[in-house]
N, C-alpha and C positions, 0 to 999 in steps of 0.2 A: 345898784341892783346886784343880787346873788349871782354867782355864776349861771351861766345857761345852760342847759343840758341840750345835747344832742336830740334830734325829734327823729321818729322813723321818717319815711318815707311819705305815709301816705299823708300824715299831720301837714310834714312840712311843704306838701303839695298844697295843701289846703292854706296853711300862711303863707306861701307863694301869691293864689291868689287872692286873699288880702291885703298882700304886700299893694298887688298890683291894682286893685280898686282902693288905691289912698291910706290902706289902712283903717279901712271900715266900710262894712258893707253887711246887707242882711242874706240871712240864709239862702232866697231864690235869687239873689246877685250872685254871690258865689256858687250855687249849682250853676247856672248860666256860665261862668267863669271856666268853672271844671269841666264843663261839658264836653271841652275844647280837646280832651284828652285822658277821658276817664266815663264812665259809666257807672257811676253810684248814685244810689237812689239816694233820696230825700234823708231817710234814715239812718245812712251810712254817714253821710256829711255832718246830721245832726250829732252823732256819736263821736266822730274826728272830733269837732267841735269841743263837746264837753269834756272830753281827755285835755283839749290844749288849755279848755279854761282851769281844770283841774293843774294842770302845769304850770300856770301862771302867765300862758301868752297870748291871750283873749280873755278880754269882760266882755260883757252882755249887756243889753240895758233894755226893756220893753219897748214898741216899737209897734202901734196897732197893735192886732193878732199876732206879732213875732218877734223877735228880737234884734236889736243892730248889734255886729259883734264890733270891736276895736280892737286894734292889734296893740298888747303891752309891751311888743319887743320889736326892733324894728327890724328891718333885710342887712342893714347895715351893722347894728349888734350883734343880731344872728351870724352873719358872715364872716364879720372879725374874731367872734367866739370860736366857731367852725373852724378855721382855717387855723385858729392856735393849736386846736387841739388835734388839729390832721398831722400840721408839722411837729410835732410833741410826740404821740405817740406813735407816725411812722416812719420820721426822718430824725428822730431825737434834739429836734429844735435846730435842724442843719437846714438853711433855705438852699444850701448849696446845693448839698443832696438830696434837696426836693427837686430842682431846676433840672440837676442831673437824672431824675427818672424821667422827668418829661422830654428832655433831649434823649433818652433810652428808649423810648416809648416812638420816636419822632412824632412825638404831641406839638414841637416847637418850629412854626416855619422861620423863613428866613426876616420876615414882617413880625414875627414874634418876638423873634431874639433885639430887631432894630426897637421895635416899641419898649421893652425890657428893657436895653440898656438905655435909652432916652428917661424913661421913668426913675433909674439907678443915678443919673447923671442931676437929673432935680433933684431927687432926695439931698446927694452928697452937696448942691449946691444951695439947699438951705440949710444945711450943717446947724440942724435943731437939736443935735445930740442925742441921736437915734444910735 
């Protein structure tokens, strides 16, 4: 797959919620879905929509009267993509000094740092040449 491009906001609220219905689901699933925390009409969603399909992260496919969307990227791609390019262009690919804004930030409790260094302590012990 081509690199992924960053999505605004409201897109990616929108593959949020069909992350969160499977990965597919039709258009009054996902209003229902958004509901939760948004107030867009029918035709606001319909439009989110056809931009992500134009982007490449929804097909469509007829479905009665309407269409089933399916997510072509997953939360997991997206997330991995994300996250290269947050630490890329604001920490210069330094996870150090990404870790260090959030201990600047006190982003990190004490249950943070323990979970962190547990998860540092697996990696380095399956020394897969990371």
């Amino acid at each position: 797959m081509a690199q992924i491009k960053r999505l605004p906001d409201a897109e990616l609220r929108v593959m949020q919620a069909l992350w969160q219905a499977q990965g597919e689901a039709t258009r009054p699933e996902l209003d229902e879905l958004l509901r939760q925390d948004t107030d867009w009409s029918a035709t606001t969603v319909l439009n989110l929509l056809a931009r992500l399909e134009t982007r490449g992260f929804v097909t469509r496919e007829k479905c009665g009267r309407g269409y089933r969307y399916r997510a072509l990227v997953t939360q997991e791609q997206y997330r991995q993509e994300e996250s290269q390019s947050v630490l890329t262009r604001l920490f210069g690919g330094s996870v150090k000094q990404f870790v260090a804004a959030l201990d600047g930030g006190n982003a990190l409790s004490k249950s943070d740092v323990e979970e962190l260094s547990a998860y540092l302590d697996e990696l380095q012990k399956r020394g897969d040449g990371r």
